[in-house]
Residue frames relative to the residue before (quaternion, step in Angstrom):
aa qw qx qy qz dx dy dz
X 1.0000 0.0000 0.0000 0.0000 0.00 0.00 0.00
X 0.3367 0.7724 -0.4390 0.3120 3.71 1.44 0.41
X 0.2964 -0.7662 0.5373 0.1908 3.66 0.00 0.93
X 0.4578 -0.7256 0.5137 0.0046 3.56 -0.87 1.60
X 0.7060 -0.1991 0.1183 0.6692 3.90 0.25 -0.23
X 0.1343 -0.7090 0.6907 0.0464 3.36 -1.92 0.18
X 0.2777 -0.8247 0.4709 -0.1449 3.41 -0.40 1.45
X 0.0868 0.8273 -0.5458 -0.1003 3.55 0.10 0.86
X 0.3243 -0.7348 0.5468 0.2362 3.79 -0.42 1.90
X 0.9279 0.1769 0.0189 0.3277 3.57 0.34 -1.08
X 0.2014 0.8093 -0.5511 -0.0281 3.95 -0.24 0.29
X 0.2273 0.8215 -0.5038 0.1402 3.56 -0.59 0.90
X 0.7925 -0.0336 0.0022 0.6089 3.22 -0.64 1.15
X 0.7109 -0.4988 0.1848 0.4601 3.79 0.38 1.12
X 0.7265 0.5245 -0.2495 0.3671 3.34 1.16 -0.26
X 0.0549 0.8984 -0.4350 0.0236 4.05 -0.27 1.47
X 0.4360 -0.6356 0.6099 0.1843 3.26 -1.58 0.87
X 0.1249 -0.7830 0.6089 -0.0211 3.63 -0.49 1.31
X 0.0709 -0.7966 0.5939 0.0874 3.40 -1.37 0.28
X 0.5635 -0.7368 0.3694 -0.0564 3.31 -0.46 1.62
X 0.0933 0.8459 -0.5120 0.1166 3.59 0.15 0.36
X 0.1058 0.8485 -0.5117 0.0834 3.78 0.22 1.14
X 0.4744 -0.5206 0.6530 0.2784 3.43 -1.43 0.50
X 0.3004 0.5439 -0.6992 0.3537 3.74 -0.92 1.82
X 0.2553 -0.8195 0.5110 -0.0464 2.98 -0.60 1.49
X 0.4618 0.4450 -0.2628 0.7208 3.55 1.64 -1.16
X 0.8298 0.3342 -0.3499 0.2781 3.48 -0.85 -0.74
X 0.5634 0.5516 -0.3665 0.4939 3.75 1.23 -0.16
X 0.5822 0.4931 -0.4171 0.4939 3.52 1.03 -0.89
X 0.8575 0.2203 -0.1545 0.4385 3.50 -0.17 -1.00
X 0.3051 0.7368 -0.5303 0.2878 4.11 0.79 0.39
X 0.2021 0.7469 -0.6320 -0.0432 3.52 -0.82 0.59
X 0.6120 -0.4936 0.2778 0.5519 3.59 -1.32 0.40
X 0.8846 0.3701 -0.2003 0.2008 3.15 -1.64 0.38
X 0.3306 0.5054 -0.4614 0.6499 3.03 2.25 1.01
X 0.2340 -0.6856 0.6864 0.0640 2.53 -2.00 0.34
X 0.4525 -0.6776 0.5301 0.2346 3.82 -1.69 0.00
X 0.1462 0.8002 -0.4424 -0.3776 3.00 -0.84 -0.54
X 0.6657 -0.5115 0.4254 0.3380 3.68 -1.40 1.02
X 0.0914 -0.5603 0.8218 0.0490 3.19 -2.35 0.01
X 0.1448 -0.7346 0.6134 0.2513 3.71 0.23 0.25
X 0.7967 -0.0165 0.1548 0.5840 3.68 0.55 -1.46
X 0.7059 -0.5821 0.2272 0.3334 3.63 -1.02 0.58
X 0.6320 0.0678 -0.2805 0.7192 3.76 1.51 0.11
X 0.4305 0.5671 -0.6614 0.2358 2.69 -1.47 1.42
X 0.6102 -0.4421 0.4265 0.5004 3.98 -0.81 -0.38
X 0.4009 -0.5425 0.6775 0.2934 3.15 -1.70 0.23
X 0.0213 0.7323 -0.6782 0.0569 3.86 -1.43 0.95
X 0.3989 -0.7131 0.5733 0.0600 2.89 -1.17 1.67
X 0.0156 0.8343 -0.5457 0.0774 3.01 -1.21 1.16
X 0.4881 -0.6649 0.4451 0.3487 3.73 -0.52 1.22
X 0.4023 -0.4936 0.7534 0.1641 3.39 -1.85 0.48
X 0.1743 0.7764 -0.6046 0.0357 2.42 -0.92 1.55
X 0.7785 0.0602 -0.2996 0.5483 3.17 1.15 0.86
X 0.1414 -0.7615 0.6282 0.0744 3.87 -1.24 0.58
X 0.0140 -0.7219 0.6918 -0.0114 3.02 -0.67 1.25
X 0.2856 -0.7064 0.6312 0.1451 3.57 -0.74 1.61
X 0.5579 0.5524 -0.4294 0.4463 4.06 0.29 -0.95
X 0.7450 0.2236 -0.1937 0.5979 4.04 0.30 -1.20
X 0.2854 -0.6562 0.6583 0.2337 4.38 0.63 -0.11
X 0.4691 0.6081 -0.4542 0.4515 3.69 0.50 0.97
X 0.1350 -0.7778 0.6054 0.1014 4.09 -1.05 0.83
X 0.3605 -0.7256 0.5557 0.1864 3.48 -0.89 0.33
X 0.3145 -0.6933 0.6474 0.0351 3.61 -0.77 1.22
X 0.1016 0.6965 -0.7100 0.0212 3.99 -1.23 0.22
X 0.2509 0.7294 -0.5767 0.2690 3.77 -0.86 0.96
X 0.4462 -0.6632 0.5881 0.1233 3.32 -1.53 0.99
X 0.4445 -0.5845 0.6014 0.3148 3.67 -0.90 1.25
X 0.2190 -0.6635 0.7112 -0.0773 4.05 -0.49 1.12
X 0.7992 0.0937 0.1942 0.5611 3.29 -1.09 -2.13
X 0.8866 -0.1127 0.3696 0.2542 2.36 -2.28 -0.53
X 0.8524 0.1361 -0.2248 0.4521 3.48 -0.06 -1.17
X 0.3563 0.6244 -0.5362 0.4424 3.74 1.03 -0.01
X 0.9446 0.1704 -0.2432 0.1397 3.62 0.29 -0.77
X 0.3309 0.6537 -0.4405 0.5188 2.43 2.02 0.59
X 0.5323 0.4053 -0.4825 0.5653 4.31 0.77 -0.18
X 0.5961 0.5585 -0.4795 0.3207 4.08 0.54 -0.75
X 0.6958 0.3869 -0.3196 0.5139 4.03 1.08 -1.51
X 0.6035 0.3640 -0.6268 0.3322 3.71 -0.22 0.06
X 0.2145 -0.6720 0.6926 0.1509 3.22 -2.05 0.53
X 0.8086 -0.1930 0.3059 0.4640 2.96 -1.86 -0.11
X 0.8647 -0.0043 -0.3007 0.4022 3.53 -1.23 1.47
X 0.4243 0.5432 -0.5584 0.4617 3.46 0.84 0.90
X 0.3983 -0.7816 0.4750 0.0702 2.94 -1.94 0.70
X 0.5253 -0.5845 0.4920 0.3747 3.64 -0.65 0.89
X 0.6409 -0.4204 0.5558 0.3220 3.66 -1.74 0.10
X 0.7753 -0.1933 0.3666 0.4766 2.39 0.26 -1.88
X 0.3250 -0.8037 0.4969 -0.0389 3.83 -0.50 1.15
X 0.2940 0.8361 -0.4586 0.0640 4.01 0.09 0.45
X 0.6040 0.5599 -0.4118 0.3900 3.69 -0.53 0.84
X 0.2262 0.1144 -0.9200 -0.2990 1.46 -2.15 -0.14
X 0.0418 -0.7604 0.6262 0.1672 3.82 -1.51 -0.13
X 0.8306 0.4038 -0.2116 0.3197 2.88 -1.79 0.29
X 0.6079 -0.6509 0.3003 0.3416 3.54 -0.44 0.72
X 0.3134 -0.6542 0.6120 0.3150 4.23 -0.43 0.69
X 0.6143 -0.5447 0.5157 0.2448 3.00 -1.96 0.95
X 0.5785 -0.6492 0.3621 0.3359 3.21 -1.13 0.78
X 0.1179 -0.8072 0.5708 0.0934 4.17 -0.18 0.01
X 0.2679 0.7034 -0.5897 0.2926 3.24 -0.60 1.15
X 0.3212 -0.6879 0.5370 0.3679 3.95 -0.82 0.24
X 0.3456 -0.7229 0.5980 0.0183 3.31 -0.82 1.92
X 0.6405 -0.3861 0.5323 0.3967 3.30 0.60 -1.31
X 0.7278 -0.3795 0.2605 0.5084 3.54 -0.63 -1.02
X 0.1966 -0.8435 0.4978 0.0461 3.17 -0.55 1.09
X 0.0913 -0.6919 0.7107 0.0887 4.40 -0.71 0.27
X 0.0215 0.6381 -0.7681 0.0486 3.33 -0.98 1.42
X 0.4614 -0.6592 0.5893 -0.0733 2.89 -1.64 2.06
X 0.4802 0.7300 -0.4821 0.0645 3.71 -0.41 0.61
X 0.1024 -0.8626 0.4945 0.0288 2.98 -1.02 1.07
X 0.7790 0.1656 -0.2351 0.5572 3.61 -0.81 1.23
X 0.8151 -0.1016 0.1212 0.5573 3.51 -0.95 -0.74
X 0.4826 0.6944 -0.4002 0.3533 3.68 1.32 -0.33
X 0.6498 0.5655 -0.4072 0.3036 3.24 1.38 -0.55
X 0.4171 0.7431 -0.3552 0.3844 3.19 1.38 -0.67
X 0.9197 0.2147 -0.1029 0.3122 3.35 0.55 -1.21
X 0.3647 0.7215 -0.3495 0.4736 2.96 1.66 0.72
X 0.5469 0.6821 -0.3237 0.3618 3.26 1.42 -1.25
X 0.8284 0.2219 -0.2568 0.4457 3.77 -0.03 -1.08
X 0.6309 0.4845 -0.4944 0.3504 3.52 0.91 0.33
X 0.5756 0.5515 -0.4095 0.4437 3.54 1.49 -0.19
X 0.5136 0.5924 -0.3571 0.5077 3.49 1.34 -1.13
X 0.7269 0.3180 -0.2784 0.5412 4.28 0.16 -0.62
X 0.4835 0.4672 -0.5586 0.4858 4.21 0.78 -0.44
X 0.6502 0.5638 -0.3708 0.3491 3.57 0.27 -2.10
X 0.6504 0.4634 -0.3971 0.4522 3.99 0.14 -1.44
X 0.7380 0.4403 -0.3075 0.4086 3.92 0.23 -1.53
X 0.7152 -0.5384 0.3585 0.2646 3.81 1.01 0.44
X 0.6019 0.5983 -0.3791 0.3688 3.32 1.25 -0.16
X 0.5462 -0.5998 0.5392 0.2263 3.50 -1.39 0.34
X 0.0053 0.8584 -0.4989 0.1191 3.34 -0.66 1.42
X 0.3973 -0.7042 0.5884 -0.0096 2.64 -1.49 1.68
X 0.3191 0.8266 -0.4345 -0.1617 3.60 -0.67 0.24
X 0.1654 -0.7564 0.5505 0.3122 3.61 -0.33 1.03
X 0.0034 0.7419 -0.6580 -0.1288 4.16 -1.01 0.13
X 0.0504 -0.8567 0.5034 -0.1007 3.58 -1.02 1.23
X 0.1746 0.7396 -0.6357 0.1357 3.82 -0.83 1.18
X 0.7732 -0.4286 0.2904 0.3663 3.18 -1.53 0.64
X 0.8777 0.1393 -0.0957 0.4483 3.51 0.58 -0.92
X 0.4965 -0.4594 0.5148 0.5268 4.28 -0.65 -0.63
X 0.5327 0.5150 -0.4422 0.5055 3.94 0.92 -0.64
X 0.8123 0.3836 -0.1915 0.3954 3.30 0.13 -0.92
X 0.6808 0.4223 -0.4610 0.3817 4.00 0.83 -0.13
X 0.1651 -0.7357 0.6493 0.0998 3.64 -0.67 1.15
X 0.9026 0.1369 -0.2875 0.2897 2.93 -2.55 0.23
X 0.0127 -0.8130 0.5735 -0.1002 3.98 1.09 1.57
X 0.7794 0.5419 -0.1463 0.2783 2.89 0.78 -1.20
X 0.6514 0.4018 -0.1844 0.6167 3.51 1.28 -0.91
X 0.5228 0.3301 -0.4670 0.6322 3.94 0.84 0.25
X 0.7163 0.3112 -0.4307 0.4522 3.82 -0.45 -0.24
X 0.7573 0.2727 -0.4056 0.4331 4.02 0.32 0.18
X 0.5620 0.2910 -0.4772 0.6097 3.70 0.79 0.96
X 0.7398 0.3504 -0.4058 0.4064 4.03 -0.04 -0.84
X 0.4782 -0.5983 0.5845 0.2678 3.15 -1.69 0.87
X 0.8307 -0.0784 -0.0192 0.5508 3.38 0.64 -0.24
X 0.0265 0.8878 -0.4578 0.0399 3.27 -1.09 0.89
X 0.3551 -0.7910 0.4975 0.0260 3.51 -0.41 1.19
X 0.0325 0.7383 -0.6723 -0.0431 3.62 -0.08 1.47
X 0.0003 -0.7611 0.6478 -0.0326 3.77 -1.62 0.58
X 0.0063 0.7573 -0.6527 0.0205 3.20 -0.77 1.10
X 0.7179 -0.5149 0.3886 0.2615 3.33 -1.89 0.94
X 0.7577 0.2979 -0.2584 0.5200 4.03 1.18 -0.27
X 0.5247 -0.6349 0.3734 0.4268 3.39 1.23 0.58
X 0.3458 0.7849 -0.4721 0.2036 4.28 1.04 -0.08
X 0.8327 0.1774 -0.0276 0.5238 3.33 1.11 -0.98
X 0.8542 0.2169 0.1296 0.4545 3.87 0.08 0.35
X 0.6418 -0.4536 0.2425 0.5688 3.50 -0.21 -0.20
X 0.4069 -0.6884 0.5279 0.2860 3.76 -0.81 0.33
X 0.4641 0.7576 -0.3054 0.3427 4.01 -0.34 0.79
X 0.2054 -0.8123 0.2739 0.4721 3.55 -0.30 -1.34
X 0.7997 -0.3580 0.1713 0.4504 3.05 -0.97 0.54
X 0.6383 0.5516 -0.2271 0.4866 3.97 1.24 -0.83
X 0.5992 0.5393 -0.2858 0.5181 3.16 0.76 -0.33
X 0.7668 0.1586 -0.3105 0.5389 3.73 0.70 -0.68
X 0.4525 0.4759 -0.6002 0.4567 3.91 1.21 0.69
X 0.6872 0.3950 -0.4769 0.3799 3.62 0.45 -0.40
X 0.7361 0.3318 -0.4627 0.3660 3.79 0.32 -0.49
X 0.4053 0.7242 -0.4734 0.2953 3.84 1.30 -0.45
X 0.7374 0.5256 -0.0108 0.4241 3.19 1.03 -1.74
X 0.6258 0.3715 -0.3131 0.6102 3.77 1.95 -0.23
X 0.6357 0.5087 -0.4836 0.3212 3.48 0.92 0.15
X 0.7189 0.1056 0.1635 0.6673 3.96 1.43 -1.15
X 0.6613 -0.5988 0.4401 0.1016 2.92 -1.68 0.67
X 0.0275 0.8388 -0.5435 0.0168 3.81 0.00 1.18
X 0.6626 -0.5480 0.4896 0.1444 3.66 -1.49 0.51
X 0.7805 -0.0092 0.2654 0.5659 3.41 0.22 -1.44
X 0.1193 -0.6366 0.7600 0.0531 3.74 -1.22 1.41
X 0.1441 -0.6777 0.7207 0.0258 3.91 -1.07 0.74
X 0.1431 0.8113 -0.5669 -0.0033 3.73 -0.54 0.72
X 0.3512 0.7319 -0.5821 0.0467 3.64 -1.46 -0.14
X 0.2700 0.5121 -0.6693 0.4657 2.74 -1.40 1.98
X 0.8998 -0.1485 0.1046 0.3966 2.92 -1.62 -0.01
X 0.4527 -0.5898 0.5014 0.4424 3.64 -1.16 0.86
X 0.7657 0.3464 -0.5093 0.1851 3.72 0.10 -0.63
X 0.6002 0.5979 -0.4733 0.2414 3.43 1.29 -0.58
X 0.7735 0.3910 -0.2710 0.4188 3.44 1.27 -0.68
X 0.3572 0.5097 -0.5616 0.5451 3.21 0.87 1.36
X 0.6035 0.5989 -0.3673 0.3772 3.53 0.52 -0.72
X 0.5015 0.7627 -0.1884 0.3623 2.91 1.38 -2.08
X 0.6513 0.5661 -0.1721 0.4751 3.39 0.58 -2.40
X 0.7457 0.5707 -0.2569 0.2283 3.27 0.07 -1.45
X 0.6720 0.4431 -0.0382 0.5921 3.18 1.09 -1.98
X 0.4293 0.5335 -0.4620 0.5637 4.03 1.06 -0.14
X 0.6823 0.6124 -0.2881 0.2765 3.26 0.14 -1.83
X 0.7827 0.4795 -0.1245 0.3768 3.19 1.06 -1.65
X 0.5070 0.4907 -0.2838 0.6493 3.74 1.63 -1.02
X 0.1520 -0.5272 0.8110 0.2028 3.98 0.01 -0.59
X 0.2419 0.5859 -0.5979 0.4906 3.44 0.13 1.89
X 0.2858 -0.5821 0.7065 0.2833 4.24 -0.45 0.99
X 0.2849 0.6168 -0.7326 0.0415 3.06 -2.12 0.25
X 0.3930 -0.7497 0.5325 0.0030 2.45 -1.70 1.83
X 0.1561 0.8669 -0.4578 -0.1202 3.70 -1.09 0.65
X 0.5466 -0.7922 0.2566 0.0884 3.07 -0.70 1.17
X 0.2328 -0.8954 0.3311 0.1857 3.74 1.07 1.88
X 0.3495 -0.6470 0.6356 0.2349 3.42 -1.85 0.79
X 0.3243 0.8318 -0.4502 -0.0120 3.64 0.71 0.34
X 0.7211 -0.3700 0.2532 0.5281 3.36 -1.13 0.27
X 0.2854 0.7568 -0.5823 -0.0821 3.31 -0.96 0.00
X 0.2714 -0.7924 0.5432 0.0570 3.86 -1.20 0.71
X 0.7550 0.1733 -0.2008 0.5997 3.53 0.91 -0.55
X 0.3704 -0.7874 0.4895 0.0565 3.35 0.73 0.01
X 0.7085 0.5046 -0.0786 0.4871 3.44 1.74 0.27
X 0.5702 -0.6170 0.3529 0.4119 3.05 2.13 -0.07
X 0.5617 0.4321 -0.4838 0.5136 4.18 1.36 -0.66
X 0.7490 0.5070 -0.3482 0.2464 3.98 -0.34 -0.91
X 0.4510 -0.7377 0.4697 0.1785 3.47 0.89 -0.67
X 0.5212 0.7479 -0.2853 0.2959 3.33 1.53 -0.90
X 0.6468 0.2995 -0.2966 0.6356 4.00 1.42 -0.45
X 0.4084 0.6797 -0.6008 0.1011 3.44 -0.37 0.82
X 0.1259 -0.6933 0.7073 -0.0566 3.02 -1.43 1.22
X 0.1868 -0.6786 0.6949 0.1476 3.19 -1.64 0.61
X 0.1412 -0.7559 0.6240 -0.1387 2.57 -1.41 1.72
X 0.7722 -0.0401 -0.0957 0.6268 3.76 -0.66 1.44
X 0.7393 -0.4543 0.2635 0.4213 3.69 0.73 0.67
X 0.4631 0.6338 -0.2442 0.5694 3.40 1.37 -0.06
X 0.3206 -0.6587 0.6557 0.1829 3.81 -1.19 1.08
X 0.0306 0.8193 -0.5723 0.0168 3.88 -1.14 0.84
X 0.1466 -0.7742 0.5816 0.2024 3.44 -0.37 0.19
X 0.6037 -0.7015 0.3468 0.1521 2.79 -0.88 1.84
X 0.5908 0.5931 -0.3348 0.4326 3.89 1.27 -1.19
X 0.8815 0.1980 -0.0681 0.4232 3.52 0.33 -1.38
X 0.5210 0.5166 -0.3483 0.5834 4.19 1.70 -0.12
X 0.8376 0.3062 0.0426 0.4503 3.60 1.22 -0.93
X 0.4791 0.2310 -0.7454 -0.4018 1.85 -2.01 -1.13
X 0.6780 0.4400 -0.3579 0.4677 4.17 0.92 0.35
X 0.3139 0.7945 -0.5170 -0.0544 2.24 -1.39 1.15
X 0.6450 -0.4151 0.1720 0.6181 3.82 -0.01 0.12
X 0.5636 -0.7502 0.3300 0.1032 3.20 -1.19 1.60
X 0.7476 0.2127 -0.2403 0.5815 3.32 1.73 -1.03
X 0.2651 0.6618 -0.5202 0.4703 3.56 0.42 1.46
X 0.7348 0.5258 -0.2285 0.3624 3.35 0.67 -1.38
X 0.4096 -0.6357 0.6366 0.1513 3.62 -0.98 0.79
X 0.0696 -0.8369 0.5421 0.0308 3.66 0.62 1.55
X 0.7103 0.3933 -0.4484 0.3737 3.86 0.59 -0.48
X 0.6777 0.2946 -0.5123 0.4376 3.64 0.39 -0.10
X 0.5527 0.5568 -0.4832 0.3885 3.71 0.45 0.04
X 0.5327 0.6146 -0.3243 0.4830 3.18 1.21 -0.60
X 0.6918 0.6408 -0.0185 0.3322 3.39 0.48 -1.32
X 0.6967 0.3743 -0.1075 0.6024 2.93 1.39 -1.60
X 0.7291 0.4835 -0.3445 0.3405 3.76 0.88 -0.55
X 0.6471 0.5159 -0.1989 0.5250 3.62 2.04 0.14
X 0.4094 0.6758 -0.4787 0.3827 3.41 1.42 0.27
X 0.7896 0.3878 -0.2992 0.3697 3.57 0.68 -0.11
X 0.4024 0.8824 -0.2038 0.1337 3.09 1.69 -0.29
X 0.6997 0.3361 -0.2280 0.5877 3.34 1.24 -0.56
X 0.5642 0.5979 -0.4624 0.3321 3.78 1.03 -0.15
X 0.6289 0.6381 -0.2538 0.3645 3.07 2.02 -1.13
X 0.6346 0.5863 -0.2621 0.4299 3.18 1.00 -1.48
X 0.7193 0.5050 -0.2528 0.4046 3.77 1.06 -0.82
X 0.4929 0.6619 -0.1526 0.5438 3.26 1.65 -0.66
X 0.6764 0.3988 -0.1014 0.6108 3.54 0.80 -1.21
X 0.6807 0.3356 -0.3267 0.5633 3.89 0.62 -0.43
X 0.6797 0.4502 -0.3577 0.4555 3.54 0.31 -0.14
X 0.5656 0.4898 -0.3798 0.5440 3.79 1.05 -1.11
X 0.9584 0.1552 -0.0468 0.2348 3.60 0.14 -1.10
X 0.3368 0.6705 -0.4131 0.5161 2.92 1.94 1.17
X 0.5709 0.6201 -0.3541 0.4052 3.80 1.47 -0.62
């Protein structure tokens, strides 16, 4: 669990996108897109799921990507290269399905882009046609341009100050993407509202789309309950049913709801850890 290189993609305005490189030999063998781990930075702290977003069997090493957020996000941000993890578990959660749909628009926004990558990288192999729109607030802040533009047939970067790409959001060029021709498969992940939006504008194309939840989660195993979501009227837990699942199914306001119940305990927690 000895973390191998550390890579800061993004720092802007106090706010960075790290990238994680860890010695996991078991978990590289059996990683597919659209699992996840979850972290221990240090022996008291939270567990935090984090997509795979890359497996390199040949080096037996996985790649982590994530935004310093809370508290324990930045405590995984100060370790470097040859520190160790607590504690390291996964793969989790169920791998996206791969198969050649057809034309595909992957939707990511913010650190979401991160975790779009290895599911576009396995869509691309299965022959499909790929769209990707990727969207953050600033050009500092839009990571891995470069490795989405050598698999996506086309790709549509947009950011929220116009710095990089079109100025707007990322929905806005899925909705006109989706009034020009006929697509197969929406893949999203980011923010709950964008992927409500997502749902919405699916809803309207009668276009499936998957999205891939950030919900709360503590055991990470299905005992705690802590990632539920109802989905098609149905109670699911997001760790061990998921983390995908069909977008206009989901019961976005109590997901909504549930993913802010801790929100000020955190923010107070995190000012106090890093105000000393």
């Amino acid at each position: 669990m000895k973390i191998l290189s550390k890579e800061i993609l993004a720092d802007c305005a106090g706010s960075r996108i790290v990238k994680l490189t860890l010695d996991a030999p078991e978990i590289s063998l059996k990683a597919r897109p659209g699992e996840f781990v979850v972290v221990m930075p240090a022996e008291k702290g939270e567990r935090i799921p984090l997509t795979i977003v890359e497996a390199d069997t040949k080096a037996r090493s996985i790649a982590l990507i994530f935004q310093e957020a809370g508290l324990s996000t930045r405590i995984l941000g100060g370790l470097s290269a040859g520190d160790n993890l607590y504690v390291l578990v996964g793969p989790l959660g169920h791998a996206t399905e791969i198969k050649n749909y057809g034309r595909v628009i992957l939707v990511g926004g913010g650190v979401g882009i991160a975790e779009i990558y290895p599911v576009a990288k396995s869509l691309k192999e299965a022959g499909n046609e790929i769209t990707v729109i990727m969207g953050a607030k600033t050009k500092e802040l839009l990571i891995l341009e470069e490795k989405l533009k050598s698999l996506a047939d086309k790709i549509y970067p947009v950011t929220d100050d116009g710095t990089c790409g079109r100025k707007g959001f990322t929905t806005d060029v899925l909705e006109e993407l989706l009034k020009e021709g006929k697509y197969d498969l929406i893949y999203s992940v980011g923010p709950i509202p964008m992927m409500e939006k997502v749902a919405g504008i699916s809803r309207t194309f009668s276009t499936r789309a998957i999205v891939s939840l950030n919900a709360l989660m503590v055991d990470a195993t299905g005992m705690c309950g802590c990632c539920r979501v109802t989905v098609a009227g149905q109670v699911k837990f997001s760790c061990v049913d998921g983390p995908e699942f069909e977008a206009d199914k989901i019961d976005w306001d109590e997901l909504r709801k549930r993913n802010c119940m801790y929100q000020d305990k955190e923010k107070h927690i995190c000012k106090l850890k890093f105000s000393r």
